[in-house]
C-alpha positions as CSV (number, residue, x, y, z in Angstrom):
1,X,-68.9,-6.7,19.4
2,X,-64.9,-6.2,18.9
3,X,-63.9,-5.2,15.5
4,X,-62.1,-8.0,14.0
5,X,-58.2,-7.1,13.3
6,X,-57.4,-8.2,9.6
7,X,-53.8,-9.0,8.9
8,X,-51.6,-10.4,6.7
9,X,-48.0,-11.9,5.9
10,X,-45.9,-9.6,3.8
11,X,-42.2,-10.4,2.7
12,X,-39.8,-8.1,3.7
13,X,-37.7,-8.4,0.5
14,X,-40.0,-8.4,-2.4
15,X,-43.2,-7.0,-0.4
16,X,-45.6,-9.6,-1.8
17,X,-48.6,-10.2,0.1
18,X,-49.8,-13.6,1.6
19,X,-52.7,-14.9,3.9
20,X,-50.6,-17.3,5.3
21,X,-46.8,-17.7,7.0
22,X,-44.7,-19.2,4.5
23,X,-41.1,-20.0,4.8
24,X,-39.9,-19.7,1.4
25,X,-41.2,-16.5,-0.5
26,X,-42.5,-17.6,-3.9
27,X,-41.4,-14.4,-5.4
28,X,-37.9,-13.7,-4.5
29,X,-37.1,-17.2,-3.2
30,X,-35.9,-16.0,0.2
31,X,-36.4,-17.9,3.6
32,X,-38.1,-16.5,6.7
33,X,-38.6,-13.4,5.4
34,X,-42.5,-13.4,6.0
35,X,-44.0,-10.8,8.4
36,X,-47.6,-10.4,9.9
37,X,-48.8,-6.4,9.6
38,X,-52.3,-5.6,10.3
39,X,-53.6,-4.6,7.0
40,X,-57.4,-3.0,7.8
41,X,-58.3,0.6,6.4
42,X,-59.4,3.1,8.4
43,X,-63.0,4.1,7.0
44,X,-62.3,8.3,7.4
45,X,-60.4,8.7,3.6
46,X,-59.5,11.8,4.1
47,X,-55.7,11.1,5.6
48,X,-52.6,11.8,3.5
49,X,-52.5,13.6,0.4
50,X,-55.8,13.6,-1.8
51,X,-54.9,14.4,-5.6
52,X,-57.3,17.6,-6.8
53,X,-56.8,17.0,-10.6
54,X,-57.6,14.5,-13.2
55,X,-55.4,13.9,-16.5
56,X,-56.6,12.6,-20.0
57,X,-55.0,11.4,-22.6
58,X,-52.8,13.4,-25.0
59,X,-50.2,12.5,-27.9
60,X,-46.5,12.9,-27.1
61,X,-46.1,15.9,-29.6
62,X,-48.6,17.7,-27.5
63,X,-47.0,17.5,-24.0
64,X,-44.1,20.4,-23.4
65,X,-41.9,20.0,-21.1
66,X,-39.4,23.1,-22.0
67,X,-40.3,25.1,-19.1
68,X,-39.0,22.5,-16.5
69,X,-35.4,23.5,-15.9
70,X,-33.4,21.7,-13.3
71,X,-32.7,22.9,-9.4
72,X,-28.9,23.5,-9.4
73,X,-27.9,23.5,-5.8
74,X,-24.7,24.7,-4.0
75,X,-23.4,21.3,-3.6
76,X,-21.4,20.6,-7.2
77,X,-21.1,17.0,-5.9
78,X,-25.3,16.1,-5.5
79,X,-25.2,18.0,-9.1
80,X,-23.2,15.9,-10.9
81,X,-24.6,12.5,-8.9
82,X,-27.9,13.2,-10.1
83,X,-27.1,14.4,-13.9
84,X,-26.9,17.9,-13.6
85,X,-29.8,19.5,-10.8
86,X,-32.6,17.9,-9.1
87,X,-35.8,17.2,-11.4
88,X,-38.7,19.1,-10.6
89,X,-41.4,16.3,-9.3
90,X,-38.7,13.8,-9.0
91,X,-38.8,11.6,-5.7
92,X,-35.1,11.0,-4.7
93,X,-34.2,7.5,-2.4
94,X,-31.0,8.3,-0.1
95,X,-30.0,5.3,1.8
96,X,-26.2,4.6,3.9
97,X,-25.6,3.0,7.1
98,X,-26.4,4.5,10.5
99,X,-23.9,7.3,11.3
100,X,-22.5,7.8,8.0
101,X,-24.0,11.3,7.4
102,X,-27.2,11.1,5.4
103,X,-29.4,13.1,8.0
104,X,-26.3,15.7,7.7
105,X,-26.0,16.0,4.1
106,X,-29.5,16.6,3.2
107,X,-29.7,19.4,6.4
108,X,-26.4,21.0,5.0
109,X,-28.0,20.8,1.3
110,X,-31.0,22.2,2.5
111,X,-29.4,25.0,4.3
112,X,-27.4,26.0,1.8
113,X,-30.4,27.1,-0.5
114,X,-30.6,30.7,-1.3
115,X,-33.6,30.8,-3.0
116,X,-35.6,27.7,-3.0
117,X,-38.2,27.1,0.0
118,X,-37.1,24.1,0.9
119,X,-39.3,22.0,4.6
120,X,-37.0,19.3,6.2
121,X,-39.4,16.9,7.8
122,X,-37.7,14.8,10.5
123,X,-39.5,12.2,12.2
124,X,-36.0,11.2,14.4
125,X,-34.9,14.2,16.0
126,X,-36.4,17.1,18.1
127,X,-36.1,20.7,16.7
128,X,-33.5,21.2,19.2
129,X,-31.9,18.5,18.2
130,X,-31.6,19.7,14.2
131,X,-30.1,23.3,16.1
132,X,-27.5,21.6,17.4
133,X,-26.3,20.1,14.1
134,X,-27.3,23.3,12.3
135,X,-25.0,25.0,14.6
136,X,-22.2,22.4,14.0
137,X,-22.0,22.5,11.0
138,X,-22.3,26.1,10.9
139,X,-25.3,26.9,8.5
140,X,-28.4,29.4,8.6
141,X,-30.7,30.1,6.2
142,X,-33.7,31.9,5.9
143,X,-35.3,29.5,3.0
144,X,-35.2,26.1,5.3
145,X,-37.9,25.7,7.7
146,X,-37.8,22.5,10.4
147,X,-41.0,20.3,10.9
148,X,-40.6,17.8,13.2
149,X,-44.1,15.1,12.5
150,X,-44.2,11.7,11.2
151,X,-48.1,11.8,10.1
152,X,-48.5,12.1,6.6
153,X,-52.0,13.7,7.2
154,X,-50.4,16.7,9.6
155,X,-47.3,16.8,7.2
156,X,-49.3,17.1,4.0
157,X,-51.6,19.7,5.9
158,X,-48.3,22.4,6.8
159,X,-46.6,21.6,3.1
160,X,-50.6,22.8,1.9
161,X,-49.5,26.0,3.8
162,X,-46.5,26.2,3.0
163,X,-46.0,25.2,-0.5
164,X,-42.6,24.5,-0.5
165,X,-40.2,24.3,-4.0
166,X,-38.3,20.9,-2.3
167,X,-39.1,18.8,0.3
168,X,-36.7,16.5,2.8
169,X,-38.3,13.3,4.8
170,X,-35.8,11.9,7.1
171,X,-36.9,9.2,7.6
172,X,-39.4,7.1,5.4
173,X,-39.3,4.2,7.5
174,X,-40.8,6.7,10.6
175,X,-43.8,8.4,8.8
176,X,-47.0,6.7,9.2
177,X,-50.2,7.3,7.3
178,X,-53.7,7.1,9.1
179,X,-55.3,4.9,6.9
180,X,-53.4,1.9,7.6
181,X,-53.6,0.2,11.1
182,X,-49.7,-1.3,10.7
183,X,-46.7,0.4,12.6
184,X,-44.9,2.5,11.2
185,X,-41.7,0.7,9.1
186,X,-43.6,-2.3,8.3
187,X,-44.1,-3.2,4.3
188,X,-47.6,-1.6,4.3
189,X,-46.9,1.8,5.9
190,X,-43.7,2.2,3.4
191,X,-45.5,1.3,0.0
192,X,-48.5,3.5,1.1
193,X,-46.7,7.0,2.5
194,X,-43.9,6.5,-0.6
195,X,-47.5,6.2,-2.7
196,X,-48.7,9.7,-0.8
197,X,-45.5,11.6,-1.7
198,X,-45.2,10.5,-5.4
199,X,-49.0,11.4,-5.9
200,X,-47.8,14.7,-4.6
201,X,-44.3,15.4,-6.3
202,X,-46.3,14.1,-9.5
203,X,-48.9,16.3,-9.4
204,X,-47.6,19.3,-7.9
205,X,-44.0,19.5,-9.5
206,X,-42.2,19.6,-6.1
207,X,-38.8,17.3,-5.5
208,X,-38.7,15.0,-2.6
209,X,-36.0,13.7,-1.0
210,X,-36.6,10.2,0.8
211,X,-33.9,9.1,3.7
212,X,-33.9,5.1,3.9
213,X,-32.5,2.7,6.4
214,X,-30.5,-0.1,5.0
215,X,-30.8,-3.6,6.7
216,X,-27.8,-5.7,7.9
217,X,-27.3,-7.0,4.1
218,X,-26.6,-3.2,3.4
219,X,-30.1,-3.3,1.1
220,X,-32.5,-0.5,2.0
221,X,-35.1,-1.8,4.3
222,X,-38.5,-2.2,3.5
223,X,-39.7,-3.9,0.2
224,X,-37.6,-4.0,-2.7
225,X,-40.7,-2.4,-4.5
226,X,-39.9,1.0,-3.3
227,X,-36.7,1.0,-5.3
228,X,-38.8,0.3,-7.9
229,X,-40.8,3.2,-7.0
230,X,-38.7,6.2,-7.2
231,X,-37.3,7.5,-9.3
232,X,-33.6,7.9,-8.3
233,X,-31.5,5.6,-5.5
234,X,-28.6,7.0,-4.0
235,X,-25.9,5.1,-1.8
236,X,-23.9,7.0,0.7
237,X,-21.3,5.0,1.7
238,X,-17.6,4.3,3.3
239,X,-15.6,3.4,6.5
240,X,-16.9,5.4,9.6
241,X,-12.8,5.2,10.5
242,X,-12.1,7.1,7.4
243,X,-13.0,10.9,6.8
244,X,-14.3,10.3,2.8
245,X,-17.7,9.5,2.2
246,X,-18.7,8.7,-1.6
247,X,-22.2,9.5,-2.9
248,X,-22.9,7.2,-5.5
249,X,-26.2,6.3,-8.1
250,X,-27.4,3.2,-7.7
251,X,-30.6,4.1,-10.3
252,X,-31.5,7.2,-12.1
253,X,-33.8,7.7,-14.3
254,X,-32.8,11.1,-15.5
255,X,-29.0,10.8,-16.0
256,X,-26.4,8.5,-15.5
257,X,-26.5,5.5,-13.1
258,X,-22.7,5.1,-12.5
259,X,-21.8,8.9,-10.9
260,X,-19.7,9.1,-7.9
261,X,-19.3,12.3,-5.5
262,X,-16.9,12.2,-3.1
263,X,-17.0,14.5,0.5
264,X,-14.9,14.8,3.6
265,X,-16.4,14.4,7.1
266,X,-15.3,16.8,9.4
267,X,-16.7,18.4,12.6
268,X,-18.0,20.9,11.0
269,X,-20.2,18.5,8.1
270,X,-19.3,17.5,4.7
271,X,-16.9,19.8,2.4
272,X,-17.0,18.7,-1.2
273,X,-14.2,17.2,-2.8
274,X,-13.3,18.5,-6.1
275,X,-10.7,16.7,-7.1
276,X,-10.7,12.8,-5.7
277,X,-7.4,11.5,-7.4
278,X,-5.1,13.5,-5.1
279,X,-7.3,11.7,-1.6
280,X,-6.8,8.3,-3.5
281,X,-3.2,8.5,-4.4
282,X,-0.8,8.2,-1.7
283,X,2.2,10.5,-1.2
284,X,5.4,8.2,-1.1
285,X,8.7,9.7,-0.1
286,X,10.4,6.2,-2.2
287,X,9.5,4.1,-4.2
288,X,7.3,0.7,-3.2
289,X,7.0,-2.2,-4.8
290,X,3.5,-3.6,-5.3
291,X,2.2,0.3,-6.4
292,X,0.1,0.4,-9.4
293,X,-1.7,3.8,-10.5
294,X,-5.0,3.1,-12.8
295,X,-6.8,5.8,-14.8
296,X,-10.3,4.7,-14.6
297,X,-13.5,6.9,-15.2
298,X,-16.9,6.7,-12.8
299,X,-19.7,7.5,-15.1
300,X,-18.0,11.3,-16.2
301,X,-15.4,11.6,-13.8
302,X,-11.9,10.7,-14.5
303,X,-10.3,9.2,-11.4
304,X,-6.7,8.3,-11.0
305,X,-6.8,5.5,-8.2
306,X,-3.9,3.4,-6.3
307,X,-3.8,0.0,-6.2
308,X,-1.5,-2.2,-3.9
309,X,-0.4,-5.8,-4.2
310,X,0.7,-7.9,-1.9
311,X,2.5,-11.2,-3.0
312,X,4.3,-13.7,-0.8
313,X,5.1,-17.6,-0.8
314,X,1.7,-19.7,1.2
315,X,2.4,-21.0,4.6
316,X,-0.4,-22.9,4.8
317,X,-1.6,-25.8,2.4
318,X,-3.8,-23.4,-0.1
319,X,-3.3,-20.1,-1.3
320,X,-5.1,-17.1,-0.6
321,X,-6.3,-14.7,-2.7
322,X,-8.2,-11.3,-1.0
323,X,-9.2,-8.4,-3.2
324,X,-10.8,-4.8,-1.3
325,X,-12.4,-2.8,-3.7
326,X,-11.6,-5.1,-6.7
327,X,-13.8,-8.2,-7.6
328,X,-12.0,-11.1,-6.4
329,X,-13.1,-13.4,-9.4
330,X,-11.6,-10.8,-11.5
331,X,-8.7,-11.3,-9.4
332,X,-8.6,-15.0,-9.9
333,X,-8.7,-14.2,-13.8
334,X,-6.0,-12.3,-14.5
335,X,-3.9,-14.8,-12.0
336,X,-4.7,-17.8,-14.6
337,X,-3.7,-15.0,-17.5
338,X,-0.7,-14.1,-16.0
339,X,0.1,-18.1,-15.0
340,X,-0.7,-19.5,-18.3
341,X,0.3,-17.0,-21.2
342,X,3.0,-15.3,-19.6
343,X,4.7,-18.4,-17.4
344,X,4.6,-16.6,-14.0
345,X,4.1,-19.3,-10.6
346,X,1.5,-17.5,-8.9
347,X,-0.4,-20.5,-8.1
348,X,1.2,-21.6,-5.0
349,X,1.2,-18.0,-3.5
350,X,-0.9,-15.7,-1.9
351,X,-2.2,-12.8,-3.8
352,X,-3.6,-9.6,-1.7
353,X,-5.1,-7.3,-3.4
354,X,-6.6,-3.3,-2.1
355,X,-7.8,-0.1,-3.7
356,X,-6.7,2.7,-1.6
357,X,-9.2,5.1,-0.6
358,X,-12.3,2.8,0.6
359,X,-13.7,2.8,-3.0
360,X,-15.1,0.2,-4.9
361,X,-14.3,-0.2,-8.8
362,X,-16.0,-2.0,-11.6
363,X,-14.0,-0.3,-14.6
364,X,-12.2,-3.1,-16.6
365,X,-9.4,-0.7,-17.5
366,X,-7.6,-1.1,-14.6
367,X,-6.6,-4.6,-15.3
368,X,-3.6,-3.6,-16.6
369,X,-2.4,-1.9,-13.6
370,X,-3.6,-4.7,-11.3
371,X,-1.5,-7.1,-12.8
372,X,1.7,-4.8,-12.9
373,X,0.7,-4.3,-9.6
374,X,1.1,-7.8,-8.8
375,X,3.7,-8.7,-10.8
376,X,6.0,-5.8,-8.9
377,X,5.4,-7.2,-6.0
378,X,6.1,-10.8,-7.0
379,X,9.3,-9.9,-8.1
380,X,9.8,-6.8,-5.1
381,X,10.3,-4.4,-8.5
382,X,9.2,-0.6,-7.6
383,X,7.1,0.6,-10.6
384,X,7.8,4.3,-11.6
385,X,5.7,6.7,-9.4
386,X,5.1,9.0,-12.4
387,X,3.6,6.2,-14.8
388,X,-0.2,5.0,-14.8
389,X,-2.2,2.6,-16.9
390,X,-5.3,2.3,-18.3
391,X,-6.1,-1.2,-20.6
392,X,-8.5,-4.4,-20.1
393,X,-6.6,-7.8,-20.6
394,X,-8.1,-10.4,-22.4
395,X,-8.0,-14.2,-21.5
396,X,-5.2,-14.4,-24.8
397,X,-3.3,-11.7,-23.1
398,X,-4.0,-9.2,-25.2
399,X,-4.3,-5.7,-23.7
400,X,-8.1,-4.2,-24.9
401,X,-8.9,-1.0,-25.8
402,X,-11.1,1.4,-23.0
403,X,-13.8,4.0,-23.7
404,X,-12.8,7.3,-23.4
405,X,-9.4,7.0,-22.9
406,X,-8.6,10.8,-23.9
407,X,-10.5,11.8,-20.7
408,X,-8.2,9.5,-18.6
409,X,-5.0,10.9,-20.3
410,X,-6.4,14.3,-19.7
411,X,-6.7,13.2,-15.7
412,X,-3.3,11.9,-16.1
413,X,-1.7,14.9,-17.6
414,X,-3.0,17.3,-15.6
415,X,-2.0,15.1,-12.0
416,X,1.6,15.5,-13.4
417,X,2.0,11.9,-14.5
418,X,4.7,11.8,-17.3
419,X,4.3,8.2,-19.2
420,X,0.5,6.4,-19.5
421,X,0.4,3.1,-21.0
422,X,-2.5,2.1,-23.5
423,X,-3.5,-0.2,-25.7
424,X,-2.2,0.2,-29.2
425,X,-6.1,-0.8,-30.6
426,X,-6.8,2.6,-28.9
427,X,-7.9,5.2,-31.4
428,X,-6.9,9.2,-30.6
429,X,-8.3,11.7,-32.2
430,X,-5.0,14.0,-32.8
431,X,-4.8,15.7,-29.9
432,X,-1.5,17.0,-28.5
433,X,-0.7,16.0,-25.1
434,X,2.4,16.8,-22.6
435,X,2.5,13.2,-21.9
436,X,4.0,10.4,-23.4
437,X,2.2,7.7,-24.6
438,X,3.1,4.3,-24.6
439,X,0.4,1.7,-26.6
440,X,1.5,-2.3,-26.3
441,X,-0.9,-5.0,-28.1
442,X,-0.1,-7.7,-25.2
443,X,1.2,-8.0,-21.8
444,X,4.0,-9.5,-22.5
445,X,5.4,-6.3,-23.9
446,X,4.3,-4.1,-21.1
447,X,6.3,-6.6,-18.5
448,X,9.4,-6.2,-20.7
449,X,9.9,-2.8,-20.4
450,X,8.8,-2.4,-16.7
451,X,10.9,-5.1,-15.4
């Protein structure tokens, strides 16, 4: 008699399981998300990775954890994105869309290692293929070694070999494990191999690197769950017109969750970009109206960033209003501000609104700069090239003090910016600085001696 086939429907957001199609999922509240997977065991139990040890309860004061010491790699960017180093036994999510440089910028990390034993496990390309890009991007190294499998039970049997300090799986959506009877990619297969690899990074103190596939949406495919899972999510992202890419933390559980590394594609891979103000600040010959510069910090970098307005009389019956890289009801925000406290006509105009560079910022600070911004191009008034802001307006019109605004008039200083503008409930500590420093307690005042 035929072995009956036991499935099951599993959401593809949330990952809950169901015996039945439904349309709505009662989790997440998403329609026709449901999938059938075949969900029956394989009876060996002996596939993936088996854990060899057994823990027992202890009190806080007795666990020691001073001998773990973070991996610092060659790449100063992944450093600071992950809080200083990889984590010993951390399991590390990598997700971007297709072509944007993930498979190359763990391969480039993972040749660049000059003492760690580091196995990139591809279950995408050939070893020829890897060559090829090795070759590109002009790297060798005689601590990465190339496995090209996408069972976990045949992976886990050449890491038992090899031991390696660091581990690279490009892709988790292509690695299988035995004991499940669903394809590879589908809900089941993801939660179970991601299970397999934490047991292992757990247990035996070795970092793994996960590459993800995102879904149209831009959400990494599979169940939400495995966000949930690991223990840091990283976002490689921008325009595949424009040569920067930005690395940044979406969740980290050993540093900061707001870090942004920023690299240059070229043909021969990534090069680090050490100093991202001068890519995101345009070189004008005169000046434009409509230019705003913003200090603005992402998580402990100081960025100086442009942004450009756009202001002009509506053709059509209602107004637009576009913001890239800015949120738009933001936008909308400081429109009404600048309407009702400080008597500006904006409503019956269109408003466009972009941050140069391909980046997307969620710093309140530069408010103040937007709405110079928009203001200079209202009234086609070129701001001074050598002036930046950094304040948060109020809905009074009041300009609000910003954390760690000594770091951005460091940034500032050191770009060659003569004159930042501040809000006077900013506190300094006393330090001299070879720029002058303007503070204003509203708007109003700022507008006066700009225009």
């Amino acid at each position: 008699m035929a072995k009956k086939i036991k499935t099951a429907f599993f959401c593809q957001k949330c990952g809950i399981q169901s015996p039945k199609w439904l349309g709505k999922c009662p989790s997440c509240s998403e329609w026709n998300t449901f999938v059938e997977e075949h969900t029956a065991k394989k009876e060996t139990g002996k596939d993936g990775y088996i854990s060899s040890t057994v823990n027992h309860p202890k009190l806080i004061s007795e666990i020691d954890y001073s001998n773990e010491k973070r991996i610092i790699t060659n790449d100063k960017e992944l450093n600071r994105v992950l809080g200083g180093g990889i984590v010993p036994g951390s399991l590390i999510l990598l997700g971007g869309d297709p072509g944007i440089g993930k498979s190359t910028l763990l391969l480039q990390f993972s040749l660049s290692s000059k003492s760690k034993k580091i196995l990139y496990v591809s279950g995408e390309e050939s070893e020829k293929q890897i060559k090829m890009r090795a070759e590109r991007i002009n790297k060798d190294s005689n601590h990465c070694f190339i496995l090209t499998e996408t069972s976990t039970n045949n992976i886990f049997k050449e890491i038992k070999k090899l031991q390696p300090d660091i581990l690279v799986i490009d892709s988790i959506q292509t690695i299988h494990t035995a004991s499940l009877e669903s394809t590879p990619g589908s809900v089941s297969q993801i939660r179970e191999c991601t299970s397999e690899l934490i047991r292992y990074a757990k247990e035996t103190g070795t970092a793994v690197f996960l590459i993800g596939h995102i879904n149209k949406d831009g959400a990494i495919a599979g169940p939400k769950v495995l966000e949930h899972m690991v223990d840091t999510v990283l976002q490689f992202e921008g325009d595949r017109n424009y040569i920067y890419r930005i690395l940044r933390t979406v969740k980290n559980r050993f540093g900061s969750a707001s870090e942004l590394g920023v690299y240059e594609m070229s043909q021969d891979g990534l090069r680090e970009v050490s100093n991202p103000s001068e890519i995101l600040i345009s070189e004008r010959d005169t000046p434009t109206s409509g230019v705003g510069i913003a200090a603005t910090i992402e998580g402990a970098r100081p960025l100086l960033v442009e942004i450009q307005s756009l202001v002009s009389t509506a053709v059509y019956g209602n107004p637009q209003r576009s913001a890239t890289g800015f949120d738009t009801k933001r936008m909308n925000m400081l429109l009404a501000v600048l309407e009702k406290r400080c008597g500006f006509k904006l409503g019956a105009k269109d408003v466009f609104l972009n941050i140069t560079g391909g980046i997307k910022i969620n710093d309140t600070a530069i408010d103040l700069a937007v709405v110079c911004s928009i203001l200079s191009s209202d009234q086609d008034i070129s701001l001074d090239t050598l002036v930046c802001f950094a304040g948060e307006i109020g809905l009074s019109g009041e300009i609000r003090a910003v954390n760690r605004i000594e770091n951005r008039i460091k940034e500032a200083e050191k770009l060659g910016y003569k004159k930042i503008i501040i809000s006077k409930y900013n506190k300094l500590s006393g330090a001299k600085f070879n720029i002058e420093i303007q503070k204003f307690g509203k708007i109003e005042e700022v507008f006066r001696i700009l225009f």
